[in-house]
C-alpha positions in Angstrom: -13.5 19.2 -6.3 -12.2 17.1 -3.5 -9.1 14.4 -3.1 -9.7 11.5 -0.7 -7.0 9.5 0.2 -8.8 5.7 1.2 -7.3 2.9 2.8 -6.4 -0.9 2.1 -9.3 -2.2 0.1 -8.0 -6.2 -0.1 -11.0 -6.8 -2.7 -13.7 -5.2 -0.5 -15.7 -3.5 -3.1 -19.1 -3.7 -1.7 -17.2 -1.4 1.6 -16.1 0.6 -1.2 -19.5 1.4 -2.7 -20.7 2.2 0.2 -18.2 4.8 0.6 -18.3 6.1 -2.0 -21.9 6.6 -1.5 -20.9 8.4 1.7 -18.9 10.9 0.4 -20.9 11.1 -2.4 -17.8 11.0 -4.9 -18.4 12.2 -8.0 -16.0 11.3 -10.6 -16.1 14.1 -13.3 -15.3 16.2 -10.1 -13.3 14.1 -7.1 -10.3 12.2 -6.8 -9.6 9.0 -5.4 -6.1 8.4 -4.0 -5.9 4.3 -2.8 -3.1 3.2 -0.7 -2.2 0.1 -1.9 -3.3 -3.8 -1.8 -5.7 -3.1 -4.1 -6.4 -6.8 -3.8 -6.7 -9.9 -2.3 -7.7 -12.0 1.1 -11.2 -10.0 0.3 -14.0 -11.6 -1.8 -13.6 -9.7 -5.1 -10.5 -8.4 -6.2 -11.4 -9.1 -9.9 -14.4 -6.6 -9.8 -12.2 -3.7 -7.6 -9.3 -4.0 -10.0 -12.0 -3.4 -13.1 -13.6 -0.8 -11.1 -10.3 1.4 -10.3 -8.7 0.9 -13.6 -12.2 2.3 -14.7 -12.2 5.2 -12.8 -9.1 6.6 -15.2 -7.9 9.7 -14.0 -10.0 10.1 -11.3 -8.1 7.7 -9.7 -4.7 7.2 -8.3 -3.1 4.1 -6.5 0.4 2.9 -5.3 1.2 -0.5 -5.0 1.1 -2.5 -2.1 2.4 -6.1 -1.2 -0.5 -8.2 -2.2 -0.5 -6.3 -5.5 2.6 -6.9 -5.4 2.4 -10.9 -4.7 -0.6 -11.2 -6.9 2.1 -10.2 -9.6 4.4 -12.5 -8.5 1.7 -15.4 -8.8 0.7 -14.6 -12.4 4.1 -14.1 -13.3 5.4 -17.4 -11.8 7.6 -16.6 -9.5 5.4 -17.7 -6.7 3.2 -19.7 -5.6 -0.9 -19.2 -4.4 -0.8 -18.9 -0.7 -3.8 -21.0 1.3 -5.3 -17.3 1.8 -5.2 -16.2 -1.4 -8.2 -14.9 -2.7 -7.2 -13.3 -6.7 -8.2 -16.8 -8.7 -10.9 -15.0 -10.2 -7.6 -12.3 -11.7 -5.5 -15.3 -13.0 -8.6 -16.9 -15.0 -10.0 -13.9 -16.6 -10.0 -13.0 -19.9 -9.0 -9.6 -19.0 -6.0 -10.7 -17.2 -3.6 -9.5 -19.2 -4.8 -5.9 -18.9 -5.6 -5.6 -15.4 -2.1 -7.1 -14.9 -0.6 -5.0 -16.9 -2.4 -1.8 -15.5 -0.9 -3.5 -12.3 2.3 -3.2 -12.5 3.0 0.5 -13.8 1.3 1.8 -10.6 4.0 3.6 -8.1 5.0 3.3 -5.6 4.7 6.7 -4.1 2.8 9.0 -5.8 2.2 13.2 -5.1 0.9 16.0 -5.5 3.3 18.6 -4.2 1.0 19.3 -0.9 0.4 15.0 0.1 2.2 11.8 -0.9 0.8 8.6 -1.2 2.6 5.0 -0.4 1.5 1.9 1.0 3.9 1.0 4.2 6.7 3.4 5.3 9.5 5.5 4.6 12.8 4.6 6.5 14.1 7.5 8.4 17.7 8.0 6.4 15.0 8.8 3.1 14.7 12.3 2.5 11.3 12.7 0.1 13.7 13.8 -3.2 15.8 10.0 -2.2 12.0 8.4 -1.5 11.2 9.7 -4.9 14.3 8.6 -7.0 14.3 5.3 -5.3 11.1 4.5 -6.2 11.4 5.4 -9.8 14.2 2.4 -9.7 11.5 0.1 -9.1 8.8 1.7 -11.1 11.2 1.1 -14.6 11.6 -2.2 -13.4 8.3 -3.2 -12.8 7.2 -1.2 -16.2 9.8 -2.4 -18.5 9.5 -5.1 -20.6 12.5 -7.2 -18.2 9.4 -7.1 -15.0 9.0 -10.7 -14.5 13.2 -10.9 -13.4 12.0 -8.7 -11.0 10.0 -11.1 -8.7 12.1 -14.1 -8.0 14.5 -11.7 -5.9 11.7 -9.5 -4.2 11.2 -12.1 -1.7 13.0 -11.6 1.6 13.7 -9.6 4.5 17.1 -8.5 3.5 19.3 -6.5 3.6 17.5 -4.6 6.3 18.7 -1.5 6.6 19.6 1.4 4.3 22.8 2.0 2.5 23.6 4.1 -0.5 26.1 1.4 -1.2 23.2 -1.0 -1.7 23.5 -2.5 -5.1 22.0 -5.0 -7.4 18.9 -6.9 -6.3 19.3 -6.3 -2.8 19.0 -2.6 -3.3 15.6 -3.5 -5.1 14.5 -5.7 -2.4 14.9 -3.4 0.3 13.3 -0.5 -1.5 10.4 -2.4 -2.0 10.3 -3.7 1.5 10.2 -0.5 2.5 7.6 1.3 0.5 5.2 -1.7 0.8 5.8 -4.4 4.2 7.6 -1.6 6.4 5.7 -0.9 10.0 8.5 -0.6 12.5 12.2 -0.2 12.6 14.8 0.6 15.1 16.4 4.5 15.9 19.0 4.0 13.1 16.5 2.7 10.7 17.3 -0.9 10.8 14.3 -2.5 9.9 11.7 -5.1 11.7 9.3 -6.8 9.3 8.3 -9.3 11.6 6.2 -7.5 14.2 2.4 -6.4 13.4 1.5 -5.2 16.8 -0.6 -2.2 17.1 1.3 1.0 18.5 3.1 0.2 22.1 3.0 -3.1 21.9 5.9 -3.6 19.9 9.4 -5.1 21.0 11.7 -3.1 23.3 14.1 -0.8 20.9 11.6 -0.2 18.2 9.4 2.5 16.6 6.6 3.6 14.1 9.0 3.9 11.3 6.6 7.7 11.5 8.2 8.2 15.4 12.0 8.0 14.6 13.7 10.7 15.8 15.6 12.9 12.6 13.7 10.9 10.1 14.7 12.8 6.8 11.4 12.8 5.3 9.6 14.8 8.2 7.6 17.9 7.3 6.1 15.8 4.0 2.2 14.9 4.7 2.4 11.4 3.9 -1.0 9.1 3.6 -0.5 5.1 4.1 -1.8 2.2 4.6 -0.7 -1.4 5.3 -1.2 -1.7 8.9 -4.4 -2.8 10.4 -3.6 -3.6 13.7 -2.5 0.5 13.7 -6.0 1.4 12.4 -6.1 5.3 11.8 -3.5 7.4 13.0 -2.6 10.5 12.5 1.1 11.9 14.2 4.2 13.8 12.8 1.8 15.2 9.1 1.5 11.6 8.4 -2.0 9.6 8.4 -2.4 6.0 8.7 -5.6 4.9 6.6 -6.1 1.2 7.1 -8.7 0.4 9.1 -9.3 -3.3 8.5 -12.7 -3.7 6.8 -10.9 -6.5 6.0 -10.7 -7.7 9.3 -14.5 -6.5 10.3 -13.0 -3.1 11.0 -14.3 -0.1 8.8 -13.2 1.2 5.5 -11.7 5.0 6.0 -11.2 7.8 3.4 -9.5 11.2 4.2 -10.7 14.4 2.2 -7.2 15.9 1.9 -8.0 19.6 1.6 -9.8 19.6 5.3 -8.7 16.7 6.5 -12.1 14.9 7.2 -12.2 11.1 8.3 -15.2 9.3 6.8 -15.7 5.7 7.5 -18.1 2.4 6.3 -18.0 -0.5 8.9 -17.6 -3.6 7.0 -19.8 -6.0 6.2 -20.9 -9.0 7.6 -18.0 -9.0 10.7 -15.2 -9.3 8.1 -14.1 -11.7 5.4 -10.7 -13.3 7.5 -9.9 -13.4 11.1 -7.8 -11.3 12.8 -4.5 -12.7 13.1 -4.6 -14.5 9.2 
């Protein structure tokens, strides 16, 4: 029996098969552990969200933002973006079931040796805090109240951390966090702006994985979210997005001995770098 964590899928399933052929998963044995942004940009995020749901418990995801966003759109809080690819979701006559399988991912998920989450963890976070604050999301998003959810998730404040943080800009920045976070400054103030790869960023910040005293350090921590990163691995955590997406590869980690395995993706890509 193996785990393998895999990164950002965006609706590449035909990457995915071939992966999956690679490591030659077998799910009445294996484990699949998905970072996040599940769907979207890529050309069929109807047919992965079918296939993962199917898997059942051989498979375990986290949200990310164009999960996230995707939710959003269906529930009417926003609009389609011009990039948008998850038509094929809103029309289909399963909808309601994907969409509702959707939304009671986590957004950080464990199993006592790894953790799972799409973005980042800001240094003041301990994992016990990481954990408790993503259950306040998780009811929301699960409870029958989820659609007052995403009008306020929208934003890029408050930006840093405070346990005095109430209300919907506590939710905001929690979610910002787990799912859009790349870089932030010494003191954990967050920079959602920048999607540079590693030392190319602006003068005063860091990997939110680099910040000296972050709280969190000593957890082995899997991610995704940030192509431009591609994989990394520094300080027990792993960075898993490679940007099939983008033309990069699609990149799974066997947990237990820590093997990278990697399909290129097809065709040079499905957007252009920089979309």
């Amino acid at each position: 029996m193996a785990t393998y964590a895999i990164g950002d899928i965006q609706g590449c399933l035909a990457e995915l098969h071939d992966l999956l052929a690679l490591i030659r998963f077998d799910p009445a044995q294996d484990r699949l552990w998905f970072t996040g942004d599940l769907v979207n940009r890529g050309p069929d995020s109807l047919e992965t969200l079918r296939f993962i749901k199917g898997l059942g418990g051989a498979a375990a995801a986290v949200l990310g933002n164009h999960d996230l966003h995707l939710l959003a759109v269906a529930s009417g809080a926003s609009r389609v973006k011009r990039k948008d690819t998850f038509a094929a979701v809103l029309s289909a006559p399963d909808r309601d079931e994907l969409l509702d399988w959707l939304r009671r991912l986590p957004l950080l998920y464990g199993d006592g040796a790894f953790y799972l989450i799409h973005a980042g963890l800001p240094p003041q976070w301990s994992l016990e805090d990481a954990i408790r604050y993503a259950g306040e999301v998780e009811n929301l998003l699960s409870g029958e109240a989820y659609a007052e959810f995403f009008p306020h998730m929208y934003g890029d404040l408050p930006d840093c951390w405070s346990d005095d943080l109430r209300g919907w800009d506590r939710i905001r920045l929690i979610t910002n966090c787990f799912t859009r976070m790349r870089f932030c400054t010494a003191d954990g103030r967050l920079d959602l702006k920048e999607k540079v790869p590693l030392g190319q960023q602006s003068p005063g910040l860091l990997p939110w994985f680099r910040v000296p005293g972050r709280r969190s350090q000593g957890t082995n921590i899997v991610f995704g979210h940030w192509s431009a990163l591609g994989f990394h691995a520094e300080n027990g955590c792993w960075g898993l997005d490679t940007g099939c997406l983008w033309g990069g590869e699609l990149t799974a980690l066997r947990l237990d001995t820590l093997e990278r395995y990697a399909v290129p993706s097809r065709d040079g890509g499905y957007q252009k770098i920089g979309d």
